[in-house]
DSSP file (Angstrom, degrees, kcal/mol; ACC not computed):
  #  RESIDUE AA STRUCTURE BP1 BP2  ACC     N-H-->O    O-->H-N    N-H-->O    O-->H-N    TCO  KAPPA ALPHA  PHI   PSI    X-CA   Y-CA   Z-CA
    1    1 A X     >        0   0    0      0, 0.0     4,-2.4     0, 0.0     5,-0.0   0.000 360.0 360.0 360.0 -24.5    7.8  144.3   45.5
    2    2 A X  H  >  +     0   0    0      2,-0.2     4,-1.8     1,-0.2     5,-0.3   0.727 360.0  62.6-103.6 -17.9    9.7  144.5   42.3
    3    3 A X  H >> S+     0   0    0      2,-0.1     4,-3.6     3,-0.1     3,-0.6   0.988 107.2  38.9 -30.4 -84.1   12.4  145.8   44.3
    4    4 A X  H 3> S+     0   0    0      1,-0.3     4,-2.2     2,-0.3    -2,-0.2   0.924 111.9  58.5 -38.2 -73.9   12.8  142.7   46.3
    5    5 A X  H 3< S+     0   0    0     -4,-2.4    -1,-0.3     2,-0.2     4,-0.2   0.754 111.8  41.5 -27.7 -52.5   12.2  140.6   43.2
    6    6 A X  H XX S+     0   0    0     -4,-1.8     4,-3.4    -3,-0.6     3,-1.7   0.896 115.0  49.3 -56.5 -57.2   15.3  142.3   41.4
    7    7 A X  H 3X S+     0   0    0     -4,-3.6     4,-1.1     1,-0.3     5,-0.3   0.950 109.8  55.2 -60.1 -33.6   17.7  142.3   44.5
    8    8 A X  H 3X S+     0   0    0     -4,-2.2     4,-2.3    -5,-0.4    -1,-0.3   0.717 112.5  39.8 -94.4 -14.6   16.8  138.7   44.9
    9    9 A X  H <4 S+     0   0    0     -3,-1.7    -1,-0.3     1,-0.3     4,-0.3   0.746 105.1  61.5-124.6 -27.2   17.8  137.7   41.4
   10   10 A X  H  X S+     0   0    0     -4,-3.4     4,-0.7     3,-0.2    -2,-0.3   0.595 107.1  47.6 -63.2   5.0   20.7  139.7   41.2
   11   11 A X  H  X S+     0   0    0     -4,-1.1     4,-4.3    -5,-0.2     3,-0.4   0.763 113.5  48.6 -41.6 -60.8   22.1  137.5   44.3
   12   12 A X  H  < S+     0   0    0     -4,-2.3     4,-0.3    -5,-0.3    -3,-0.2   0.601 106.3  55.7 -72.1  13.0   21.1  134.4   42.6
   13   13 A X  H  4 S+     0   0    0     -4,-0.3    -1,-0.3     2,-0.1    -2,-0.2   0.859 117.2  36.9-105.3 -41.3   22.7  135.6   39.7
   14   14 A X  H >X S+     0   0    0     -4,-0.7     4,-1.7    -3,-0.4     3,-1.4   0.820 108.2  59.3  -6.5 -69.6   25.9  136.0   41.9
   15   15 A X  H 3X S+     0   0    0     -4,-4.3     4,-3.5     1,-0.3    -1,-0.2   0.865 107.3  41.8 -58.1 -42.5   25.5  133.7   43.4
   16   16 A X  H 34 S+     0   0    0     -4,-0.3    -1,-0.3    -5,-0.3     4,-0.3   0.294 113.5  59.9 -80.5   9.5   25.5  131.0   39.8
   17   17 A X  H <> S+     0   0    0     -3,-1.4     4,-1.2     3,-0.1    -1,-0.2   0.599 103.6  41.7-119.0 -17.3   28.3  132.9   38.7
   18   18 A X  H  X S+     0   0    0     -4,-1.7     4,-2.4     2,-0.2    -2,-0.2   0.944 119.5  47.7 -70.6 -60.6   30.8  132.3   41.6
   19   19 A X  H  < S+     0   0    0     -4,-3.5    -3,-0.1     2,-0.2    -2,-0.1   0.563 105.8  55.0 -77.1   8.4   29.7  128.7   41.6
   20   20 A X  H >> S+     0   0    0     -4,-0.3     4,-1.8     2,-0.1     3,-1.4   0.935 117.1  39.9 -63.3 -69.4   30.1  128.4   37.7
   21   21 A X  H 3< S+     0   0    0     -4,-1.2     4,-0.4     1,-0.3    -2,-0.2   0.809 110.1  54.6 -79.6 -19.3   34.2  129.8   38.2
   22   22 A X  T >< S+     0   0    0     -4,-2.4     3,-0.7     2,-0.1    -1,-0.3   0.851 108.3  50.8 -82.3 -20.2   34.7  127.7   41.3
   23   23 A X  T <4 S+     0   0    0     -3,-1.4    -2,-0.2     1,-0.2    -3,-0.1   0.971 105.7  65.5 -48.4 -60.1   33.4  124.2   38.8
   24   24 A X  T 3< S+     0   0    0     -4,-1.8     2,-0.4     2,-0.1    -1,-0.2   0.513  89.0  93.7 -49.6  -9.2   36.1  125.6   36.5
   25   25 A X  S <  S-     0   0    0     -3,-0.7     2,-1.3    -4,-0.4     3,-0.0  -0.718  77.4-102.0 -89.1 134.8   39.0  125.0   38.7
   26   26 A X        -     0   0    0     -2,-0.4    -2,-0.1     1,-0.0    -3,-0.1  -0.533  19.5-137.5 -52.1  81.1   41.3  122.6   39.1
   27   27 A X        -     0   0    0     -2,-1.3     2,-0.3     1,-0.0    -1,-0.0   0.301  22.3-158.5  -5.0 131.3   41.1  120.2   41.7
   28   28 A X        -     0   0    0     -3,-0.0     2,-0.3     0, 0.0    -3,-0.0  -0.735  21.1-118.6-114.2 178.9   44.8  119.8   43.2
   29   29 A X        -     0   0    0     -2,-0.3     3,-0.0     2,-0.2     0, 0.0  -0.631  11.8-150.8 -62.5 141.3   45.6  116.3   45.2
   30   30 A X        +     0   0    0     -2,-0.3     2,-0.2     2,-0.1    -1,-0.0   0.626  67.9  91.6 -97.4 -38.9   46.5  116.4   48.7
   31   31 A X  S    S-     0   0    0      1,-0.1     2,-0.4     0, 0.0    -2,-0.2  -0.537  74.8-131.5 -63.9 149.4   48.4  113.6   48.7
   32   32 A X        -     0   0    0     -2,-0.2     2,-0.4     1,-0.1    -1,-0.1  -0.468  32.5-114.6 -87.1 133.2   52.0  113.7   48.1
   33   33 A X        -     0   0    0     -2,-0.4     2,-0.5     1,-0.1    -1,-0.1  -0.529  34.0-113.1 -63.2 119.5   53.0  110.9   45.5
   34   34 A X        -     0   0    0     -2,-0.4    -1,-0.1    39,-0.1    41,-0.1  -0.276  39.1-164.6 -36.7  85.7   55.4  108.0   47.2
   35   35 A X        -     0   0    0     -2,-0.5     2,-0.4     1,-0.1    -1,-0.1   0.096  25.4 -87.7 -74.2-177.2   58.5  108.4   45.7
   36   36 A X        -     0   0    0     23,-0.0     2,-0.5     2,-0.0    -1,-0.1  -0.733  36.8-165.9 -70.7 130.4   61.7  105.8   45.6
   37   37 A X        -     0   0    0     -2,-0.4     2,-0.5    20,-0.0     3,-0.1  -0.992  15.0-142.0-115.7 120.1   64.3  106.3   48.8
   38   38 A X        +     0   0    0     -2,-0.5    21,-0.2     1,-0.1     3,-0.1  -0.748  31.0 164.7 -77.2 126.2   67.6  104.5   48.1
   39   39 A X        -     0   0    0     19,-4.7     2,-0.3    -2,-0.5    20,-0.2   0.240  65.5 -34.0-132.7   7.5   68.8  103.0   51.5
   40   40 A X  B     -A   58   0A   0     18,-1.5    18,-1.8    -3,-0.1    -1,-0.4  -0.985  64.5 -87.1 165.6-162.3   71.2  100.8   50.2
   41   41 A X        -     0   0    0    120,-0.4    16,-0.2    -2,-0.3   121,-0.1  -0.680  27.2-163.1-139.1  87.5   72.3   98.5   47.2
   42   42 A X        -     0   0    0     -2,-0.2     2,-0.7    14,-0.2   118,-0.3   0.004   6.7-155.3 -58.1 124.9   71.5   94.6   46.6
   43   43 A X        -     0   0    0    116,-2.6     2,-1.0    12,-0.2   116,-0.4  -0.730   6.0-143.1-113.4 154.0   73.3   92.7   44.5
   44   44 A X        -     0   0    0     -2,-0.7     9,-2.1    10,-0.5     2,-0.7  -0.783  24.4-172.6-112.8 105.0   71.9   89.5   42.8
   45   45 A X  B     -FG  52 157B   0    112,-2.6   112,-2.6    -2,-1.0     2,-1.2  -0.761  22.7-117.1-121.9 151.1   74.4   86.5   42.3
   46   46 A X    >>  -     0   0    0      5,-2.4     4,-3.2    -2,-0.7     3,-1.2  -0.514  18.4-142.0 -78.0 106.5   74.4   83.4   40.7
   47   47 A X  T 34 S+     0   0    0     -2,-1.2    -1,-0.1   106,-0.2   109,-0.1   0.750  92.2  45.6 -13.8 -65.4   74.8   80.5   42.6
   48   48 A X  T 34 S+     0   0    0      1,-0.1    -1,-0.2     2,-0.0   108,-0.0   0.732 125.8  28.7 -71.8 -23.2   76.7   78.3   40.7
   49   49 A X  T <4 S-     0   0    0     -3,-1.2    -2,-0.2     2,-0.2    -1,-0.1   0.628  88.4-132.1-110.3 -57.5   79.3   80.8   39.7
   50   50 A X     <  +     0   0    0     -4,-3.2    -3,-0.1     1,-0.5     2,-0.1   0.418  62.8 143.1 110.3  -4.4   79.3   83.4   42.7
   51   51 A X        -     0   0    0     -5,-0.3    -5,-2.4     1,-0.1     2,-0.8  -0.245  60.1-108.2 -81.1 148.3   79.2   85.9   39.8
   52   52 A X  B     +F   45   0B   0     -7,-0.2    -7,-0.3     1,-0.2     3,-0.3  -0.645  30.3 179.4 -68.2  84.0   76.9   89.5   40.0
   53   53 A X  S    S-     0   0    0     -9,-2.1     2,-0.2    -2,-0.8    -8,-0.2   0.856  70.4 -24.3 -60.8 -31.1   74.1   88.9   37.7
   54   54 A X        -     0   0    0    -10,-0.4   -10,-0.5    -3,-0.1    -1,-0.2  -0.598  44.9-140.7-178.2 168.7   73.3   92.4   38.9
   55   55 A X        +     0   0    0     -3,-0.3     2,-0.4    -2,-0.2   -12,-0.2  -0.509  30.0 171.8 -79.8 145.7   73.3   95.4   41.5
   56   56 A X        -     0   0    0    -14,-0.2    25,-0.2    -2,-0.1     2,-0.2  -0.983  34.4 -99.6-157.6 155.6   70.3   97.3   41.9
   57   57 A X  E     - b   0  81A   0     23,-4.5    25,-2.5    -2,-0.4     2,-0.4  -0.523  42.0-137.5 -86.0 166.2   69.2  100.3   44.5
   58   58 A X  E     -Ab  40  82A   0    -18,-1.8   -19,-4.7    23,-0.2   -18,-1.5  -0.954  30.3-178.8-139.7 133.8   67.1   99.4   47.5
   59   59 A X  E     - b   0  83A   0     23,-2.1    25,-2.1    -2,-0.4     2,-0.5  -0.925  26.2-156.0-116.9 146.7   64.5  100.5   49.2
   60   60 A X  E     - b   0  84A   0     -2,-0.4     2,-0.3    23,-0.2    25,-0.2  -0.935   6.8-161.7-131.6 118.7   63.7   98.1   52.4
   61   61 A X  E     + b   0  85A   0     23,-2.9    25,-4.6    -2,-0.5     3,-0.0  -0.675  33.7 139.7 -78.3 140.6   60.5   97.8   54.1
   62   62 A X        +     0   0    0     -2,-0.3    26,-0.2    23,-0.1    -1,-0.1   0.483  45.4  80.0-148.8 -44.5   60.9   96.4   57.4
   63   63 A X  S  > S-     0   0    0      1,-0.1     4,-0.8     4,-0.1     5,-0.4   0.204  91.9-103.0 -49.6 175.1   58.4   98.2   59.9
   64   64 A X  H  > S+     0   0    0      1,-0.2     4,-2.3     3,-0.2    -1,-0.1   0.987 117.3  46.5 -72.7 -50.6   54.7   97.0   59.7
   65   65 A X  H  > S+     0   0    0      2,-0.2     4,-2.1     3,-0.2     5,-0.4   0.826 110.9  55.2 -55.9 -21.0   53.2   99.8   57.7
   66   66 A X  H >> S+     0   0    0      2,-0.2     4,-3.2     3,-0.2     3,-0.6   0.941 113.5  36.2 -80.4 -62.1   55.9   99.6   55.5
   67   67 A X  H >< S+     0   0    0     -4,-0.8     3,-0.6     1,-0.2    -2,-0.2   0.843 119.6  59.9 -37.9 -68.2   55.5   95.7   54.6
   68   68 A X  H 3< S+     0   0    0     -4,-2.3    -2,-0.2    -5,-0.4    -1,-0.2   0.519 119.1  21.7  -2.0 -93.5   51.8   96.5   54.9
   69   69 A X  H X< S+     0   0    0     -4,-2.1     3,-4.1    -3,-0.6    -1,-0.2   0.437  86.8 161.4-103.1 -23.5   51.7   98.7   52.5
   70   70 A X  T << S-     0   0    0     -4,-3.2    -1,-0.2    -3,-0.6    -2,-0.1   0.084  74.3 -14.5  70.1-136.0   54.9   98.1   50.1
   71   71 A X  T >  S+     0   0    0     -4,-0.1     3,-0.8    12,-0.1    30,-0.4   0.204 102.8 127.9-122.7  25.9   55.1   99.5   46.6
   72   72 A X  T <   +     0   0    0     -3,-4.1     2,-8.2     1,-0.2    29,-0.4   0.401  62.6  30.6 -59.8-116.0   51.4  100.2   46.7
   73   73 A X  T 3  S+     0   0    0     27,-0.2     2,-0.3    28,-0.1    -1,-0.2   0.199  99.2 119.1  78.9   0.2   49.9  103.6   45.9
   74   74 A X    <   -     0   0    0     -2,-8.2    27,-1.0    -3,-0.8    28,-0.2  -0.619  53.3-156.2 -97.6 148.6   53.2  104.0   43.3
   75   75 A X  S    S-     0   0    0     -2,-0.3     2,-0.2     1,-0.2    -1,-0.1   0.992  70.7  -7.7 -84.5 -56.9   52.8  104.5   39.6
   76   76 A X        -     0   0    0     26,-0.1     2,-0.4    25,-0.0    -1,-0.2  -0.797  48.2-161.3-117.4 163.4   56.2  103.2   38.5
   77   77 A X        -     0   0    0     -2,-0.2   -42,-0.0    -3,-0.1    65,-0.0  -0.985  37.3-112.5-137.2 146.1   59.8  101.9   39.8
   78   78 A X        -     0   0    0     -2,-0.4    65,-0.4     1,-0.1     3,-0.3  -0.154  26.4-104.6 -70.3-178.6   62.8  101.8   37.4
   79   79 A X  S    S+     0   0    0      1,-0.2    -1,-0.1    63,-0.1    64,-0.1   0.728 119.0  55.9 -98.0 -13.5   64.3   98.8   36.3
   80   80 A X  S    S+     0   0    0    -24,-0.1   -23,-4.5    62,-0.0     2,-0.3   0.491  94.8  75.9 -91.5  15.1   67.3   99.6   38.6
   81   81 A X  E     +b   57   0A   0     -3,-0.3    62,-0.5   -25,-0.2     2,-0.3  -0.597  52.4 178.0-104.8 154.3   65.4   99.8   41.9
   82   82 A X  E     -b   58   0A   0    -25,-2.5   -23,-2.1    -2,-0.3     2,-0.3  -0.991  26.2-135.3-147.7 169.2   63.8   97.0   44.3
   83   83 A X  E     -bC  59 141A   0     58,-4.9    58,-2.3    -2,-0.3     2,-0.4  -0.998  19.2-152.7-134.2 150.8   62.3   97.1   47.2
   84   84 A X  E     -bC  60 140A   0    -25,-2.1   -23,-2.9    -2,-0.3     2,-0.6  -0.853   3.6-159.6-132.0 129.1   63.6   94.3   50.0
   85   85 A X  E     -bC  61 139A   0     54,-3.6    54,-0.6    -2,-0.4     2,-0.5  -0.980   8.3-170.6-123.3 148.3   61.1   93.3   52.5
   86   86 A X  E     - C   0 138A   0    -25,-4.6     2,-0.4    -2,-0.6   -19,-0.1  -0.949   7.3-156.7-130.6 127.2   62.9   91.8   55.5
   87   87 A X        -     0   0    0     50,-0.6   -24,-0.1    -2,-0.5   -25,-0.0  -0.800  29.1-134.3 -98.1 145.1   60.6   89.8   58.7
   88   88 A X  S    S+     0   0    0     -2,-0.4     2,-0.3   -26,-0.2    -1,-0.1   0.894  94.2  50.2 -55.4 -46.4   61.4   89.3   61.7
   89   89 A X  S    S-     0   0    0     48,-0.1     2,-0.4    47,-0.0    47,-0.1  -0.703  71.1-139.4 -82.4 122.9   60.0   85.4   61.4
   90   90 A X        +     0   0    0     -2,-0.3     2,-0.3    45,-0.1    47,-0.3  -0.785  54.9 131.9 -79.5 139.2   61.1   83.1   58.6
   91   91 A X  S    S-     0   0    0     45,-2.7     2,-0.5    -2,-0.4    43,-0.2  -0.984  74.0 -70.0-172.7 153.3   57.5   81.3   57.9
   92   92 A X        -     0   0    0     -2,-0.3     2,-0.3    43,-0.2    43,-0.2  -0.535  57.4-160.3 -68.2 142.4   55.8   80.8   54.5
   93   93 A X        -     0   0    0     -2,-0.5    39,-1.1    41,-0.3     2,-0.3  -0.846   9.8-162.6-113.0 153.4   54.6   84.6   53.1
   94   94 A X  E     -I  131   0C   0     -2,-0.3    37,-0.3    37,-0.2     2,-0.2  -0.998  12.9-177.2-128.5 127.1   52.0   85.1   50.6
   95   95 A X  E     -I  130   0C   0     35,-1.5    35,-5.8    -2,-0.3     2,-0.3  -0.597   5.6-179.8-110.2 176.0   52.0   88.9   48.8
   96   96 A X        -     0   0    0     33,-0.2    31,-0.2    -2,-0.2    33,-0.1  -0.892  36.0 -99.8-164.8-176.9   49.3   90.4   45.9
   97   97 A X    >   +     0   0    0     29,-1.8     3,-1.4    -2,-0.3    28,-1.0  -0.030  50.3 147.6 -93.7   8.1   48.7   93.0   44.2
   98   98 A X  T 3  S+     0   0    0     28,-0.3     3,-0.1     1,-0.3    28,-0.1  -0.338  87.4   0.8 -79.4 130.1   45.9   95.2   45.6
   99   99 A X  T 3  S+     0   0    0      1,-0.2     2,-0.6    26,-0.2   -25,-0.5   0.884 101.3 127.9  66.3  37.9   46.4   99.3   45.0
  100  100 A X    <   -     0   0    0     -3,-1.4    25,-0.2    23,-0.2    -1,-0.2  -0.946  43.7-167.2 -81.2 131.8   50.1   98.2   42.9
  101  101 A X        +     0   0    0    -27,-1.0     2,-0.4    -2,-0.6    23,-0.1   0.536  58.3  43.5 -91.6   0.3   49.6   99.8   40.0
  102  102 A X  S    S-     0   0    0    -28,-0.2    23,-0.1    21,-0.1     2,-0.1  -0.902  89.5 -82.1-124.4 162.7   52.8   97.8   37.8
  103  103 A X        -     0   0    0     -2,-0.4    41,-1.5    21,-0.1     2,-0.3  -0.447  41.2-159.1 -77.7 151.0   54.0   94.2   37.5
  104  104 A X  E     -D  143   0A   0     18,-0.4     2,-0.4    39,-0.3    39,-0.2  -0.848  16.2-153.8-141.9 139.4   56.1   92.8   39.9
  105  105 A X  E     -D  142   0A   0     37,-1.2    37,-1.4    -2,-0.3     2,-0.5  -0.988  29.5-157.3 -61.8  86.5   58.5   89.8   40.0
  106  106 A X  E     -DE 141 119A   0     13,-1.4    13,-3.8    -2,-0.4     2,-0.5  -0.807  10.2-160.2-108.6 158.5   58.9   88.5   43.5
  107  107 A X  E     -D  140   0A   0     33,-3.5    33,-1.3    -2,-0.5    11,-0.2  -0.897   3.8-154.6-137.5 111.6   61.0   87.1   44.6
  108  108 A X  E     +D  139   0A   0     -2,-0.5     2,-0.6    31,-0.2     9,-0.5  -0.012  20.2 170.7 -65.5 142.0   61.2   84.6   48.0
  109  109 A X        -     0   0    0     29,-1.8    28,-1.8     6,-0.3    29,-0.5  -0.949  18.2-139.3-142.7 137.4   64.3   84.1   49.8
  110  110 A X    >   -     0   0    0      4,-2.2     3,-4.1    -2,-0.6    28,-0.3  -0.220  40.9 -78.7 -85.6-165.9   65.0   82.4   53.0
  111  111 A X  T 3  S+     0   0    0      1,-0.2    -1,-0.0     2,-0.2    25,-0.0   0.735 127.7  54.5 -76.9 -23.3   67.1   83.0   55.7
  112  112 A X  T 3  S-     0   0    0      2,-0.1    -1,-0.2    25,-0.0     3,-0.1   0.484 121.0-108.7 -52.2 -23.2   70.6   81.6   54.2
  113  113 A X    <   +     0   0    0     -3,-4.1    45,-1.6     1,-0.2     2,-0.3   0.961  69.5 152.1  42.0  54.4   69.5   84.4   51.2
  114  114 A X  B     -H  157   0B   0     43,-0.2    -4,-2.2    -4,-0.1     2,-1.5  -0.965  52.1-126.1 -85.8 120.8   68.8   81.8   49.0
  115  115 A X        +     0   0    0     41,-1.9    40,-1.3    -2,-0.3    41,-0.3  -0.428  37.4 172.8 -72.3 100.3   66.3   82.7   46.5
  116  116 A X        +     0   0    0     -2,-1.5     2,-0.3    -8,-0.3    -1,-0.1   0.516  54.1   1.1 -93.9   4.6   63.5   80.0   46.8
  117  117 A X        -     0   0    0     -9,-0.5     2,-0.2     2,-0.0    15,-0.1  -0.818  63.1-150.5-151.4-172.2   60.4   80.4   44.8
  118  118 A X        -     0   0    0     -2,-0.3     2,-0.7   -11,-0.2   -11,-0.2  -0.686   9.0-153.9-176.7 125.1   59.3   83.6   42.1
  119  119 A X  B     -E  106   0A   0    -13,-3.8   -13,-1.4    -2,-0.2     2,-0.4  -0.881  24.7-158.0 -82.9 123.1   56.2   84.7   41.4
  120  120 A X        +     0   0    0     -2,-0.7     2,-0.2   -15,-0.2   -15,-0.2  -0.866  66.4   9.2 -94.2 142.7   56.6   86.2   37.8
  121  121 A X  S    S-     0   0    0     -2,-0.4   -17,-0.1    22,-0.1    23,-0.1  -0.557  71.3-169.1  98.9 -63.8   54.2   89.0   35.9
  122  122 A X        -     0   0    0    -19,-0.3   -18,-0.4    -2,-0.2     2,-0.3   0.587  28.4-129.8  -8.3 150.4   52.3   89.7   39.5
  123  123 A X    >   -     0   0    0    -20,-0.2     3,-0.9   -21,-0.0     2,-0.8  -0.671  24.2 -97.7 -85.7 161.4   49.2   92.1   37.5
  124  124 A X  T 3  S+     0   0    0     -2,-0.3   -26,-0.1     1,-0.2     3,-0.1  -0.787 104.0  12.6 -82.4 120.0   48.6   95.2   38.9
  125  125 A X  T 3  S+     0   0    0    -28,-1.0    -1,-0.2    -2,-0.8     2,-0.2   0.234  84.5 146.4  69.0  12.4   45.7   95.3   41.1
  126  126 A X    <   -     0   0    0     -3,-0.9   -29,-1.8     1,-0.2   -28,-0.3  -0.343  41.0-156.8 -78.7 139.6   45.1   91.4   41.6
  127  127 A X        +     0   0    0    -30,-0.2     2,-0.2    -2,-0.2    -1,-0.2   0.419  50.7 133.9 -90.4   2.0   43.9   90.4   44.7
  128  128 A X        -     0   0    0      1,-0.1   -31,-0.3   -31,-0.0   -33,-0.0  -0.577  63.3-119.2 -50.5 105.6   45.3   86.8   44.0
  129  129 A X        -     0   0    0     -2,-0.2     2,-0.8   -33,-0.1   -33,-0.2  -0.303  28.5-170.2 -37.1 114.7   47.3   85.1   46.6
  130  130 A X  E     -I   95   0C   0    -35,-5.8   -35,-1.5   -11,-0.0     2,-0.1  -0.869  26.3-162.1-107.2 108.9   51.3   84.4   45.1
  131  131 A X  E     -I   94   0C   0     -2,-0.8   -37,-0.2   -37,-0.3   -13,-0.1  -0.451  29.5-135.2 -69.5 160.5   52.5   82.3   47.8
  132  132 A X        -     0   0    0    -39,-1.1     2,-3.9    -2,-0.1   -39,-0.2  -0.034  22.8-152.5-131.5  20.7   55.7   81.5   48.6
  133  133 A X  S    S+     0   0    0    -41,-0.1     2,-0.3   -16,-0.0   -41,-0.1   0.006  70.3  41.6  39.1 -17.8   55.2   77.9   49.2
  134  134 A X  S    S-     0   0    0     -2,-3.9   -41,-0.3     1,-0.2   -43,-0.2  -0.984 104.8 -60.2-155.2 154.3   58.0   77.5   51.6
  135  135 A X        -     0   0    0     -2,-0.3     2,-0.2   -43,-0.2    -1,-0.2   0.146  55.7-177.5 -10.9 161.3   59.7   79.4   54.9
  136  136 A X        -     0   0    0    -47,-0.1   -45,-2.7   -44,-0.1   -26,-0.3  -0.709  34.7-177.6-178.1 136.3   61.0   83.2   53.8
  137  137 A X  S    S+     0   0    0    -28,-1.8   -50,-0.6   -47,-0.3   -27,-0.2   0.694  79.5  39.0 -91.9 -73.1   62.8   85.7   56.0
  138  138 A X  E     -C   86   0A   0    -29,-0.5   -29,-1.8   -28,-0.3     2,-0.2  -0.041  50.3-167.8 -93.8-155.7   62.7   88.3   52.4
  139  139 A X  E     -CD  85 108A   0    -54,-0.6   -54,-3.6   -31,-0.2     2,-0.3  -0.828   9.1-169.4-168.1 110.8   60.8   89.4   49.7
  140  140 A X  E     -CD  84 107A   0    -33,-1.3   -33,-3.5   -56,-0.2     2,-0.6  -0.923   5.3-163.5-115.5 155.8   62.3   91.3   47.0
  141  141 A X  E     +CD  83 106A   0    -58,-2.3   -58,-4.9    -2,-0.3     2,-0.3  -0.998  12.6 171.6-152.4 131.6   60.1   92.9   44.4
  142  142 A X  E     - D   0 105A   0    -37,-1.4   -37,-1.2    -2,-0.6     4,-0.2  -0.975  49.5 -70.3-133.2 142.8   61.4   94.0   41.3
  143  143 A X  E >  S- D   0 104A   0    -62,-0.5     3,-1.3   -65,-0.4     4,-0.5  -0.012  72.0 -99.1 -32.3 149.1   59.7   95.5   37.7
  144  144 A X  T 3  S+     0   0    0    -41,-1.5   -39,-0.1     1,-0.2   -41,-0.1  -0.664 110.7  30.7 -84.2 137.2   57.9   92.0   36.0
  145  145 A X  T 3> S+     0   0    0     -2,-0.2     4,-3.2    -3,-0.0    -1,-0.2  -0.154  89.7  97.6 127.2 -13.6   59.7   90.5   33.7
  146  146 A X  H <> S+     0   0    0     -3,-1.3     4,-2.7    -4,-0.2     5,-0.3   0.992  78.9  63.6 -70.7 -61.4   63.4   91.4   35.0
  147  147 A X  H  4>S+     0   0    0     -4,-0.5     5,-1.8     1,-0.3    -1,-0.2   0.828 109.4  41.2 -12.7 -71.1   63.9   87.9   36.8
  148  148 A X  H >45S+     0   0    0      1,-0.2     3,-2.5     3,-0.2    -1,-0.3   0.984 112.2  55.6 -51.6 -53.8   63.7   86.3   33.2
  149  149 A X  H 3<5S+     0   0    0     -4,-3.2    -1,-0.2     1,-0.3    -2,-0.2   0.933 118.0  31.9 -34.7 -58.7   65.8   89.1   31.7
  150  150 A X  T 3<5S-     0   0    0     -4,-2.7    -1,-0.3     1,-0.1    -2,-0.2  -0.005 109.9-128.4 -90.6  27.1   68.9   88.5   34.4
  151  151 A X  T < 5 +     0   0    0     -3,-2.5     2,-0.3    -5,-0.3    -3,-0.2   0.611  40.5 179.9  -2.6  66.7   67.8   84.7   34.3
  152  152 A X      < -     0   0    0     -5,-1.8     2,-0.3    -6,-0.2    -1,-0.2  -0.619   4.2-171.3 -88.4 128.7   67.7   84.8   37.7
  153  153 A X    >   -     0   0    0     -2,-0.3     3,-1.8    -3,-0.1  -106,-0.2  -0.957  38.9 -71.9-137.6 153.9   66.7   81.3   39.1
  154  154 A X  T 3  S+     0   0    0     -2,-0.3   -38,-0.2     1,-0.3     3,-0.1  -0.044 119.0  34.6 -35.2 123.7   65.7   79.3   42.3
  155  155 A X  T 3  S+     0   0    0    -40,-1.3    -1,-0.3     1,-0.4   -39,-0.1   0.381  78.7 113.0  82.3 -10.8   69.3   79.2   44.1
  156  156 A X    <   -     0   0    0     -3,-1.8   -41,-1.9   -41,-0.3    -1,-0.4  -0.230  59.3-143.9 -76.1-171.4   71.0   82.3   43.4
  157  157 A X  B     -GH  45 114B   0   -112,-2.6  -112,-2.6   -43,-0.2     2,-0.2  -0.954   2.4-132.0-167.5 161.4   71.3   84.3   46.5
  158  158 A X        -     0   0    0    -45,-1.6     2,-0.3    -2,-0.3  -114,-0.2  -0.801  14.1-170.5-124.3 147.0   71.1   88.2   47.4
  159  159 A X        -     0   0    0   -116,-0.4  -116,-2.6    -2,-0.2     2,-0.4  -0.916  18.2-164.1-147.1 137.7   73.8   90.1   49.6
  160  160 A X        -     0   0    0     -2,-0.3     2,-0.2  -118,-0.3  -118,-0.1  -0.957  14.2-151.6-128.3 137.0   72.8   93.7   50.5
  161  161 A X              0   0    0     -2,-0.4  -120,-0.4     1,-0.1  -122,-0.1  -0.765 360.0 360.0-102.7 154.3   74.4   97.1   52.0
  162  162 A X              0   0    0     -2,-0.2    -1,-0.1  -122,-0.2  -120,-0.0   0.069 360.0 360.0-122.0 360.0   72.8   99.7   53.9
């Protein structure tokens, strides 16, 4: 009996000491983080003047998942990147913020690529409807606060390369 007793607690003594050192590891992630892809370069010009207020790299969502899903699941974008969503339909669009983690400027344009509304600041995870209050073909979304910077205003207009 005291056989049996011993073997059984050196197993369970094994046994807590593999599953002590497998707690003690790091956990890796399986998902890959969503990085930037440049697929072309937008430029931002002032209406009145025709002048670049400024050039920026572009990522364009256009498929469904892409608009779905956007610049969600990403931790940052630089200040020289945007991402261009282009629809098939001009119609009013309404975006938010759910699973962004940074603040976002967007910015509505219609089909002419005239810029016609901006939401500025978006927060990061708000579930808040920003509307776009009239028809839109795009949708550019750029780091919050850049709009103001480049005093980019309702009537400038966007021309893009692929």
């Amino acid at each position: 009996m005291k056989k049996v007793l011993f073997t059984i607690a050196i197993i369970g003594s094994s046994l807590l000491f593999i599953n002590c050192k497998e707690e003690g590891k790091a956990t890796k992630s399986i998902t890959k983080e969503i990085t930037f892809t440049k697929e072309g370069e937008i430029k931002l010009l002032k209406a009145n003047t025709d002048s670049v207020i400024k050039t920026l790299d572009l990522e364009i969502a256009e498929t469904e998942y892409e608009t779905q899903t956007g610049l969600m699941y990403r931790h940052s974008m630089e200040d020289n990147q945007s991402m261009l969503f282009i629809f098939k339909k001009e119609q009013p669009r309404s975006f938010y913020m759910k699973n962004t983690e940074f603040s976002l400027d967007i910015i509505y344009i219609n089909s002419k690529k005239t810029i016609v509304s901006i939401q500025k600041n978006a927060k990061p995870f708000d579930k808040t409807s920003l509307p776009s209050t009239i028809p839109v073909l795009y949708v550019l979304e750029v780091n919050a606060g850049l709009s103001e910077k480049w005093g980019l205003e309702v009537g400038d207009y966007i021309e893009w390369t692929r």
